[in-house]
DRENPA-3360 file (N, C-alpha, C; in nm, 2 decimals, always signed):
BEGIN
1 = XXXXXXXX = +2.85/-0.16/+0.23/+2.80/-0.29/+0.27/+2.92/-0.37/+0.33 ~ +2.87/-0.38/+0.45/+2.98/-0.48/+0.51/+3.04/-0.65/+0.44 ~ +3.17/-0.68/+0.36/+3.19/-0.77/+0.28/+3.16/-0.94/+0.35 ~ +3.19/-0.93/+0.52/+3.15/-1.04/+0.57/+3.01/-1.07/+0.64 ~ +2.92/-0.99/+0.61/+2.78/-1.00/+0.59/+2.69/-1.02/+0.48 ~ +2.62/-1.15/+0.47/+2.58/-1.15/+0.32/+2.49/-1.04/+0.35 ~ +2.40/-1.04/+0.18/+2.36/-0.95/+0.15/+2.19/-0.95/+0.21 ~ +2.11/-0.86/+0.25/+1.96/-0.92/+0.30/+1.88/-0.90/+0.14;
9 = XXXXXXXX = +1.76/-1.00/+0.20/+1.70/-1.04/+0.07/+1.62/-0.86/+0.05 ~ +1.59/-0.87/-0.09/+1.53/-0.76/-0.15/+1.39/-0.82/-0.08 ~ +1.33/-0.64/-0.07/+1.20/-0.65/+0.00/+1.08/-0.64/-0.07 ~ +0.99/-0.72/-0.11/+0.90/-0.68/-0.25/+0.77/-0.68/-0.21 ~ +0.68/-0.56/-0.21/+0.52/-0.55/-0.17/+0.44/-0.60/-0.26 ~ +0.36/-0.68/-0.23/+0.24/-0.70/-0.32/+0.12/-0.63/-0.23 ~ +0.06/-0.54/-0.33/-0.07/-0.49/-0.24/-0.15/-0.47/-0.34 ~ -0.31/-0.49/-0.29/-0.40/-0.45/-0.38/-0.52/-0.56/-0.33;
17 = XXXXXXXX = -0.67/-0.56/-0.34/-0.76/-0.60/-0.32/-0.80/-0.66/-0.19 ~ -0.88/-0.60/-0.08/-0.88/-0.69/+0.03/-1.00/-0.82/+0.03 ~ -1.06/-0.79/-0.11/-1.12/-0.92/-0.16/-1.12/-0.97/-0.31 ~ -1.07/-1.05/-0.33/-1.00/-1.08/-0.44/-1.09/-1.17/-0.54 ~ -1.12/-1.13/-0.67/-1.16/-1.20/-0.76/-1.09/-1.33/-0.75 ~ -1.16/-1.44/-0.77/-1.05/-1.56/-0.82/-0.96/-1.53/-0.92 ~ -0.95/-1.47/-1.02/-0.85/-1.43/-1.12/-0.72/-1.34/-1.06 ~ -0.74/-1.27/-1.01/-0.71/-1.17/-0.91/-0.63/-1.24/-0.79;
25 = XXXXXXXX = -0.66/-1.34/-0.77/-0.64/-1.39/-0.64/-0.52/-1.50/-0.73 ~ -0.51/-1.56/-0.85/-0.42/-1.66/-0.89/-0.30/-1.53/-0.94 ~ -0.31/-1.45/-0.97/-0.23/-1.39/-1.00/-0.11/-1.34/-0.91 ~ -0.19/-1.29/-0.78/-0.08/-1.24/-0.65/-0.04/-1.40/-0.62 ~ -0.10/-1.52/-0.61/-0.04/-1.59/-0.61/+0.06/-1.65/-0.67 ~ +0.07/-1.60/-0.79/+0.13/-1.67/-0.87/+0.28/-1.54/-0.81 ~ +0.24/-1.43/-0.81/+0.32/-1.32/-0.83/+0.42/-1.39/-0.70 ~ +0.39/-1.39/-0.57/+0.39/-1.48/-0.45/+0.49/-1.57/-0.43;
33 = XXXXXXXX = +0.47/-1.63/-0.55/+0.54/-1.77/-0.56/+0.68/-1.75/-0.63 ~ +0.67/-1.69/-0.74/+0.75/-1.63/-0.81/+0.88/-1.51/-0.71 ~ +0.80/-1.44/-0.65/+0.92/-1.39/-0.53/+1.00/-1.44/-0.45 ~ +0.91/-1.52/-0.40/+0.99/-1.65/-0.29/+1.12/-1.77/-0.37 ~ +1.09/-1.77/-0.49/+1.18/-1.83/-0.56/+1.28/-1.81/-0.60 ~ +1.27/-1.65/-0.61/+1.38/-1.55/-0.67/+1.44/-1.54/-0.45 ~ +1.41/-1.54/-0.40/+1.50/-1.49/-0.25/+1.41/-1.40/-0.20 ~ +1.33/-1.32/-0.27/+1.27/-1.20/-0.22/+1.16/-1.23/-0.06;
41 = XXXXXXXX = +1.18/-1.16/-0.02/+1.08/-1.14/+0.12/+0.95/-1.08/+0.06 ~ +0.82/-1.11/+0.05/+0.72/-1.07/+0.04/+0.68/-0.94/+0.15 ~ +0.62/-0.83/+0.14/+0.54/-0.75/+0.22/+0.45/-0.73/+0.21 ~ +0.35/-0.74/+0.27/+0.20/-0.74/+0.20/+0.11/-0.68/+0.37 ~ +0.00/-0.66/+0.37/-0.10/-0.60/+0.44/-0.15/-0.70/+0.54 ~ -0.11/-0.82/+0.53/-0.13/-0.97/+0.58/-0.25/-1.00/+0.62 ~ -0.42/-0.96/+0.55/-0.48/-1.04/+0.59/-0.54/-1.04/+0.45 ~ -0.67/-1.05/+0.38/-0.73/-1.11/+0.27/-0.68/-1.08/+0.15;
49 = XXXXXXXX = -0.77/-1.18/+0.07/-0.81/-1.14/-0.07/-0.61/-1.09/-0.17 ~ -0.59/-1.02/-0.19/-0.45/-1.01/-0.28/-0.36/-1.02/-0.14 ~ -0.39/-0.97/-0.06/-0.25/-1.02/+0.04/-0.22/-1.14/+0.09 ~ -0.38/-1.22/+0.12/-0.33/-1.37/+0.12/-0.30/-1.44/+0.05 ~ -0.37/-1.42/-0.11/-0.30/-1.49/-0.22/-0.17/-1.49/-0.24 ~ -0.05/-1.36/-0.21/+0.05/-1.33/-0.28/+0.14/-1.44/-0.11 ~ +0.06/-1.42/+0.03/+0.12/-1.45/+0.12/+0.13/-1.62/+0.08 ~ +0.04/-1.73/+0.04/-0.01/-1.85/+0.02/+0.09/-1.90/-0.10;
57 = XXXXXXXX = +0.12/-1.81/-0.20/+0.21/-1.85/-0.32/+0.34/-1.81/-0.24 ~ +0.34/-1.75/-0.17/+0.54/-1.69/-0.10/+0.51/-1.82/-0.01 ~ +0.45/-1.88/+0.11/+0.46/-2.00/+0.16/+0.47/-2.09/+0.06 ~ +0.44/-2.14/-0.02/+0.39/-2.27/-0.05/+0.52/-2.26/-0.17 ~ +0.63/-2.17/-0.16/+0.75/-2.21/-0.20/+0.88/-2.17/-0.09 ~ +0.83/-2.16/+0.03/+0.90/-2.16/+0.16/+0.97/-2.02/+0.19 ~ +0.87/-1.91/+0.12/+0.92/-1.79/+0.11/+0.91/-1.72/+0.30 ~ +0.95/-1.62/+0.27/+0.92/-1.56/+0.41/+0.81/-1.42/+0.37;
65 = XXXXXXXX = +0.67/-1.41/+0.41/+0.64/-1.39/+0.40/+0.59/-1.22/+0.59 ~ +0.65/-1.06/+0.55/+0.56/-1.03/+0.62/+0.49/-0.94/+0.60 ~ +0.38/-0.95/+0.72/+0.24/-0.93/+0.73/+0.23/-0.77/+0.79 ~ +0.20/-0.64/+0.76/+0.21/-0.50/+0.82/+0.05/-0.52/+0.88 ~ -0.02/-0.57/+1.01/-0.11/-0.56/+1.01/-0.23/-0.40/+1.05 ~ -0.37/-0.41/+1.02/-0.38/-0.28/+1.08/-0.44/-0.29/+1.20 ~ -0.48/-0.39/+1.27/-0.48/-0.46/+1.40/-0.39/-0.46/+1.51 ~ -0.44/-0.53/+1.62/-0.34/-0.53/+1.70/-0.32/-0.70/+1.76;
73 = XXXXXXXX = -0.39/-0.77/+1.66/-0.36/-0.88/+1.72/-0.26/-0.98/+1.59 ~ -0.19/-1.03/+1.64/-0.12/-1.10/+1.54/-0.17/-1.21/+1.44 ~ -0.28/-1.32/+1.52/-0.29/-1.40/+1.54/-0.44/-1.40/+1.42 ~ -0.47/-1.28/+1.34/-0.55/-1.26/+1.27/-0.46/-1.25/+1.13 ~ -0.37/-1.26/+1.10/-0.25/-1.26/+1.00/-0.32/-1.40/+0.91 ~ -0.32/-1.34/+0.77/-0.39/-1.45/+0.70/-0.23/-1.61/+0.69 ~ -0.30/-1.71/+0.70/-0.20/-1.82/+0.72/-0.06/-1.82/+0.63 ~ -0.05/-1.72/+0.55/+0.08/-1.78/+0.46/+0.20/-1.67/+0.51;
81 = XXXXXXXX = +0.09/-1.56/+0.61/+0.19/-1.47/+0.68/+0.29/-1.53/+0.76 ~ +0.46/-1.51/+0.77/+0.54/-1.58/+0.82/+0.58/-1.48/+0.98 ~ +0.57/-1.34/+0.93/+0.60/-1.26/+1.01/+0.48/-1.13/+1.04 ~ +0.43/-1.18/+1.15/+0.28/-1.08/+1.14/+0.33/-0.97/+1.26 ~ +0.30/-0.86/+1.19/+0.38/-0.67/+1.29/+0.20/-0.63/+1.30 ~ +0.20/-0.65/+1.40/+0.05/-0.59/+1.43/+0.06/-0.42/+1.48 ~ -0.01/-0.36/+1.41/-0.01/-0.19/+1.43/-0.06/-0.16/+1.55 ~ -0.21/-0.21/+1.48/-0.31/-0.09/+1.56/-0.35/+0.02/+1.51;
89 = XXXXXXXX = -0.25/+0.05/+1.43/-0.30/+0.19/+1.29/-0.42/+0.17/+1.21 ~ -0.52/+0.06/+1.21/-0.54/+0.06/+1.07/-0.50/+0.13/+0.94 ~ -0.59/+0.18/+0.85/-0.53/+0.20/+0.75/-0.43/+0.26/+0.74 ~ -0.36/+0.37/+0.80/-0.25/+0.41/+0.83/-0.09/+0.34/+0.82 ~ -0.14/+0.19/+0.89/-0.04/+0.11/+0.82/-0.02/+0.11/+0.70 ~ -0.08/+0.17/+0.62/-0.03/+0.16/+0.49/+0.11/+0.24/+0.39 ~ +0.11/+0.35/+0.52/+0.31/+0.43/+0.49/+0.35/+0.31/+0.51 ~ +0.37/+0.19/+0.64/+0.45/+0.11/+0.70/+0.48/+0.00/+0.56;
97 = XXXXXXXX = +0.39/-0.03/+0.48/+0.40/-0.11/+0.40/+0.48/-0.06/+0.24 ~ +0.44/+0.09/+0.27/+0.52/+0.15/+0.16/+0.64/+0.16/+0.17 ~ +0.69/+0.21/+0.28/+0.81/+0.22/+0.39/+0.93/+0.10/+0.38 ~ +0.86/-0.05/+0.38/+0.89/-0.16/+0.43/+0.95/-0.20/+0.24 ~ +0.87/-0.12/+0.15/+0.88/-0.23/+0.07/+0.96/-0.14/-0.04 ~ +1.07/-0.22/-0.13/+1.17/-0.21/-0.20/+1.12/-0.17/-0.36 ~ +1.05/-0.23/-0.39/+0.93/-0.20/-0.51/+0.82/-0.29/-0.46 ~ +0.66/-0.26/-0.52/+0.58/-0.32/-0.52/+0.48/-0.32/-0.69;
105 = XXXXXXXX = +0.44/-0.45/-0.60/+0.36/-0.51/-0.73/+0.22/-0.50/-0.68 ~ +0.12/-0.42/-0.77/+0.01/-0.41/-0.72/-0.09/-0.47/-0.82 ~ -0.21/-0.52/-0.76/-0.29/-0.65/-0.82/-0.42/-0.58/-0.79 ~ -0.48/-0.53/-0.89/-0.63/-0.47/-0.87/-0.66/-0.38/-0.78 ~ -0.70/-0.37/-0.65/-0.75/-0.27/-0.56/-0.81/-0.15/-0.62 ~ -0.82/-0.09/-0.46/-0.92/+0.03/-0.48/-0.86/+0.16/-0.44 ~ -0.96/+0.18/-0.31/-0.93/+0.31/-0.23/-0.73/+0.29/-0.19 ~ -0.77/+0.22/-0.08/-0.67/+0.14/+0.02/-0.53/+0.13/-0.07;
113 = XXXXXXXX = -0.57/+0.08/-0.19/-0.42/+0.03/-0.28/-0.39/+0.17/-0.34 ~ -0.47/+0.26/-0.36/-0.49/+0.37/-0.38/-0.39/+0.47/-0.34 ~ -0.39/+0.41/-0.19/-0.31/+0.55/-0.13/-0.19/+0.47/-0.10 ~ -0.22/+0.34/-0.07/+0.00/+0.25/-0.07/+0.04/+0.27/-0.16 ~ -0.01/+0.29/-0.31/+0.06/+0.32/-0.39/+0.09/+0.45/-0.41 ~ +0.00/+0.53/-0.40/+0.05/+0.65/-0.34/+0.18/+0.74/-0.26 ~ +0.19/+0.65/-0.15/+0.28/+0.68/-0.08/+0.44/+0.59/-0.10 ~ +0.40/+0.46/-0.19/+0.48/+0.46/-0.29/+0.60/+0.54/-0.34;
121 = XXXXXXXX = +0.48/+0.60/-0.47/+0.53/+0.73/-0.52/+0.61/+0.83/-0.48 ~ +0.55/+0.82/-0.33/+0.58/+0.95/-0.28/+0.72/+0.94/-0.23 ~ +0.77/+0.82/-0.20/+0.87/+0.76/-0.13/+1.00/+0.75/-0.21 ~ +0.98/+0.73/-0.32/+1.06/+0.67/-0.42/+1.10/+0.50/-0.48 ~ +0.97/+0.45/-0.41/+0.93/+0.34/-0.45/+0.85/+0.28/-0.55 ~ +0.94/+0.22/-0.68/+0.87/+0.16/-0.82/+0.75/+0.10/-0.74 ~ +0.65/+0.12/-0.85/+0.56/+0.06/-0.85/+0.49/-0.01/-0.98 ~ +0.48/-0.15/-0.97/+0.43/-0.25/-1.13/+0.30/-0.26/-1.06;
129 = XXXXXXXX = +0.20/-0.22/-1.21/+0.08/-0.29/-1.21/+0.05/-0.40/-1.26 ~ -0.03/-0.44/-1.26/-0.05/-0.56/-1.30/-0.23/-0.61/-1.28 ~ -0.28/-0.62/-1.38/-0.46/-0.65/-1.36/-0.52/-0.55/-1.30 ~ -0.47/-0.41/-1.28/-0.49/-0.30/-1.16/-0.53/-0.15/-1.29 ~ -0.66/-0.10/-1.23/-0.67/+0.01/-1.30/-0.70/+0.15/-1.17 ~ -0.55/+0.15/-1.14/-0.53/+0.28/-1.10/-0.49/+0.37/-1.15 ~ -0.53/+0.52/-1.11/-0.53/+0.63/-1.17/-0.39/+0.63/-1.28 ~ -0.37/+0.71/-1.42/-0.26/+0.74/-1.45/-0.16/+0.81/-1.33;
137 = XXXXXXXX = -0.03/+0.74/-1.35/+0.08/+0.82/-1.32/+0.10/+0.75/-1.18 ~ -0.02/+0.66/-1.12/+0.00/+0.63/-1.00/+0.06/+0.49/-1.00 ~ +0.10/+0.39/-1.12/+0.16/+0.25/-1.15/+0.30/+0.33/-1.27 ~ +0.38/+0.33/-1.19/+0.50/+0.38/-1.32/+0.52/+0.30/-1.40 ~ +0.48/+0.16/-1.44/+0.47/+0.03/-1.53/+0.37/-0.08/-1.48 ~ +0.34/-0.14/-1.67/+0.30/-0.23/-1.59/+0.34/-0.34/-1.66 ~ +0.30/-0.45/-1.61/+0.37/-0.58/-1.67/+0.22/-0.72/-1.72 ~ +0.26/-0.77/-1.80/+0.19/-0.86/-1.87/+0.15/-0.96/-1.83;
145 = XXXXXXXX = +0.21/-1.01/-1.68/+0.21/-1.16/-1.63/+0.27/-1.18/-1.52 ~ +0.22/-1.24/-1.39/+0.34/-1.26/-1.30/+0.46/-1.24/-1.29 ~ +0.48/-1.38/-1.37/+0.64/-1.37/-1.41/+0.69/-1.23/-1.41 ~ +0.67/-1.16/-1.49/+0.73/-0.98/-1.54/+0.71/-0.95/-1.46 ~ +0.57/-0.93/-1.38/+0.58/-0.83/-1.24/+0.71/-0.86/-1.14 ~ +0.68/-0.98/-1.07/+0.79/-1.04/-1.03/+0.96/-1.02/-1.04 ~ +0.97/-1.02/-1.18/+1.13/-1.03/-1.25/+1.11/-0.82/-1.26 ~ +1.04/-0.77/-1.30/+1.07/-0.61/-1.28/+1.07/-0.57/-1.14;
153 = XXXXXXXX = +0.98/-0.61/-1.05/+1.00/-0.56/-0.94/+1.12/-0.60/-0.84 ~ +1.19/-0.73/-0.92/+1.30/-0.72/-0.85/+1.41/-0.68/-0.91 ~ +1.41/-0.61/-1.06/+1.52/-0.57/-1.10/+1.53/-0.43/-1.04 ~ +1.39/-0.34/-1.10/+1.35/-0.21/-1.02/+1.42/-0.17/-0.84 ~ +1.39/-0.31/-0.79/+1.41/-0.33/-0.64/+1.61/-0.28/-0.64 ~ +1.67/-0.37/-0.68/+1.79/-0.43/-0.64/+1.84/-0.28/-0.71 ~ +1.77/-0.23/-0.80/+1.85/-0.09/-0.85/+1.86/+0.05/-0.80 ~ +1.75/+0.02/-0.73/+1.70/+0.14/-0.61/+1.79/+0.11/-0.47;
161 = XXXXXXXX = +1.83/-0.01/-0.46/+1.90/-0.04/-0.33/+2.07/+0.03/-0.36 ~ +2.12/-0.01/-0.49/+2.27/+0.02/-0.50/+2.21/+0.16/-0.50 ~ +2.13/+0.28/-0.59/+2.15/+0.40/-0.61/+2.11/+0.44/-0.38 ~ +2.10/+0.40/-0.33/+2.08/+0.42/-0.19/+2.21/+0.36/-0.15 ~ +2.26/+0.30/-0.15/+2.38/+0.24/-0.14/+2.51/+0.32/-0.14 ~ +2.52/+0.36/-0.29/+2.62/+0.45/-0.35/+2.60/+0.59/-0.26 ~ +2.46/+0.61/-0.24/+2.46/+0.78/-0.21/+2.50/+0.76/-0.01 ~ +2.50/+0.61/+0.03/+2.52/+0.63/+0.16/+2.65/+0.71/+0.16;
169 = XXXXXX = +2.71/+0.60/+0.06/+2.86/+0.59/+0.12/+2.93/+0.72/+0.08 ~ +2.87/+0.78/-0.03/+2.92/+0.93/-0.07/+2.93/+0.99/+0.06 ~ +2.81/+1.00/+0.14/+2.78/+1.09/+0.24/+2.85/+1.04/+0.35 ~ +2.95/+0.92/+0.37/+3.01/+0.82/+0.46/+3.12/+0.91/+0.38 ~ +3.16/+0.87/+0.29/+3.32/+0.90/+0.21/+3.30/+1.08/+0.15 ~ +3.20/+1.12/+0.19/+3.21/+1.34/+0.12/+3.31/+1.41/+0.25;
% end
């Protein structure tokens, strides 16, 4: 890491439900709000239901919120999206979100949350549950409350970045 560069904010996914119970929907918000407070950049799918909740709690504490859309238009990005990347991929956007994000925090879903978390996994990216009953083995923890989701996925986060960090520079300094 360059010493006269600060550091960029940790990257944290919230994915899960593209229509959100109201219970379901206070939670990503809550989760949301709670990232944006901590520094973190929100990533999320940027249009309904758990992505706009988590995107509406990351605005409404001046977070920066972005949006991996599966569209091609920007302009369809649910409002609390700060930075809308329109694909075109549909669901396929969903490596891009796995890709993009540092750990994620997943909030109920289905199919869709199914396989981001999936490729998660596959990635080497933590993943916290939270109100979410996906398969065993596919949530490597889960947490009790925003808050926790939140506060683990950015410790999870920040620990995955130094062990990528450390192994650059091996491979800079082998």
């Amino acid at each position: 890491m360059d010493p006269l560069r600060p550091p960029r904010p940790l990257r944290i996914g919230v994915i899960g439900s593209g229509e959100a119970a109201p219970e379901e929907a206070a939670l990503a918000r809550a989760v949301g709000a709670a990232l944006a407070r901590a520094g973190a950049i929100v990533v999320c799918g940027g249009m309904g239901g758990v992505m706009r909740a988590a995107a509406d709690g990351a605005s409404s504490e001046g977070g920066m919120v972005v949006g991996i859309l599966p569209g091609g238009d920007p302009h369809a990005a649910a409002d609390g999206v700060t930075i809308p990347i329109p694909t075109g991929l549909g669901e396929a956007r969903n490596v891009i979100v796995a890709r993009a994000s540092e750990a994620v925090v997943t909030i109920a879903g289905e199919w869709g949350t199914l396989s981001e978390a999936a490729f998660c996994r596959r990635f080497g990216v933590p993943v916290i549950g939270l109100a979410c009953a996906l398969p065993d083995g596919v949530v490597e923890e889960t947490a009790d409350g925003p808050a926790e989701a939140a506060a683990r996925a950015l410790e999870l986060a920040a620990a995955r970045r130094e062990r990528q960090e450390r192994q650059g520079r091996q491979e800079v300094d082998g």
